[in-house]
C-alpha positions in Angstrom: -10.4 7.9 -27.8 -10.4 9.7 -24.4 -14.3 9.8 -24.2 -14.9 6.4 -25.9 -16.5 4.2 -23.5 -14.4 1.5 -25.0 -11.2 3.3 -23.5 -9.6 1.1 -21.4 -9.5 2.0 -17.1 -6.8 3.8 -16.3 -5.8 4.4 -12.4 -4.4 7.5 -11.3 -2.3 7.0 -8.1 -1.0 10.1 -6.5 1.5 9.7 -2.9 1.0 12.8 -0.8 2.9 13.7 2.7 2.1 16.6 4.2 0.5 18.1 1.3 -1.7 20.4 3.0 -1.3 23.5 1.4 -2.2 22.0 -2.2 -3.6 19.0 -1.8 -7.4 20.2 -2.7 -6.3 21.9 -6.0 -4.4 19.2 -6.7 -7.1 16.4 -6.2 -9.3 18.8 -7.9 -7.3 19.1 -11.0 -6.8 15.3 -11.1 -10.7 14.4 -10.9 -11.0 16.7 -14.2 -8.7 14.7 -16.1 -10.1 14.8 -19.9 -11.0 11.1 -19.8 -13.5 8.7 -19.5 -12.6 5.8 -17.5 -10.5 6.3 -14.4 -9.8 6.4 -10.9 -8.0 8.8 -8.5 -6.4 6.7 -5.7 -4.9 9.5 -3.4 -2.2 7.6 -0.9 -1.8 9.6 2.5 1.2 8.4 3.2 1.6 9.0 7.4 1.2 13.1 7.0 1.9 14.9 10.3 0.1 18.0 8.8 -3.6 18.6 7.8 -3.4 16.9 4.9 -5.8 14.4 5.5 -8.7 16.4 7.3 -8.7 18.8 4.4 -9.7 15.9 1.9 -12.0 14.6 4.4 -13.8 17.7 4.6 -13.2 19.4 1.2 -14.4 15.6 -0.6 -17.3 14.5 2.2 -15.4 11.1 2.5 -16.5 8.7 5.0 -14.1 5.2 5.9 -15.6 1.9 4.2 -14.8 -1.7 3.9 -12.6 -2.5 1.0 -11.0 -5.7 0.0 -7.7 -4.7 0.1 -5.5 -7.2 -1.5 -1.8 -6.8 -0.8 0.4 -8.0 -3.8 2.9 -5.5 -3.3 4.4 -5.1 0.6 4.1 -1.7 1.7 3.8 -0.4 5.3 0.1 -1.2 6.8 -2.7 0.5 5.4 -5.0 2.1 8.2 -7.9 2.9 6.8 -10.3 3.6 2.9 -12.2 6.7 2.1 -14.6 7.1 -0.2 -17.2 10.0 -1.0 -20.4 9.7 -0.6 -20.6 13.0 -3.0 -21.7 11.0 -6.3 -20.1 13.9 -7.9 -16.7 12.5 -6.3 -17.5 8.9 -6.9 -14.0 8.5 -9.0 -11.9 9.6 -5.8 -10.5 7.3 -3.1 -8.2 8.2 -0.3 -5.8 5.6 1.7 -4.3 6.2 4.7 -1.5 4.4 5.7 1.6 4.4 8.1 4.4 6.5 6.7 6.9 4.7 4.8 9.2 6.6 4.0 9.0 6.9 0.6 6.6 7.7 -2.6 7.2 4.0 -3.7 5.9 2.4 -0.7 3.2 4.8 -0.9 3.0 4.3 -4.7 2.6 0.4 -4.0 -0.4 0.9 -1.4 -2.3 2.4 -4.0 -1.3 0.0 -6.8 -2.7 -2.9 -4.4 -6.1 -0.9 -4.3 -6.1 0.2 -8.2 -9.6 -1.3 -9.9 -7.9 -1.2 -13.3 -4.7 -2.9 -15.0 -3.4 0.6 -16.0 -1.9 2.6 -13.9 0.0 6.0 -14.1 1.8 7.4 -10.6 1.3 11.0 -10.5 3.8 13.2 -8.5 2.9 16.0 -7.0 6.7 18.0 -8.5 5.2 17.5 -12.0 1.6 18.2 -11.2 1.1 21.0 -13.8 2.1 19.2 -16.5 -0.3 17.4 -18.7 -0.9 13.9 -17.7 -0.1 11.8 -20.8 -2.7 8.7 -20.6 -2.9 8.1 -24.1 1.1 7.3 -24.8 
């Protein structure tokens, strides 16, 4: 089922604050995921660190326009990065005013998720298989 083009969309939304120490192998081992049909929404939630310039840099993402619908309140978002690496076309970063927790952070990206299927990944359990087909 995982590389059936029939497999429904599934969003992967992952909170980070100052993350800057693993957040590139952490992005990187997301955007591998064994699966067809996803999304990686990566939620900077207000870092004070580097964590944002690294994925910037590492994942050649550039600000665009996005129709951000807000259906869940979370603190403002400031700005939507995309790649313009087609080999990083699954990725999206928000950046958004700290609010002081991984469910506001979490909400941000559920407002921006493409797909009706959604799984919150946190960054304490990032080793462990991510189980999208239970």
């Amino acid at each position: 089922m995982t590389s059936s083009p029939l497999a429904p969309g599934i969003s992967i939304i992952a909170p980070a604050y100052n993350e800057g120490v693993t957040i590139i192998q952490n992005v990187r081992s997301l955007l591998t995921l064994n699966y067809t049909n996803f999304e990686v929404i990566i939620i900077n939630d207000g870092s004070t660190d580097d964590t944002l310039e690294k994925l910037i840099n590492e994942y050649e993402l550039v600000q665009v326009e996005f129709a951000y619908d807000e259906k869940i309140k979370s603190k403002p978002v400031r700005r939507i990065f995309k790649s313009i690496n087609t080999a990083y076309e699954k990725l999206m970063v928000i950046d958004k005013v700290n609010g002081k927790s991984k469910a506001d952070a979490s909400n941000a990206g559920i407002n921006a998720a493409s797909f009706n299927y959604f799984y919150v990944q946190t960054w304490i359990v990032f080793w462990k298989r991510i189980p999208l087909l239970k």
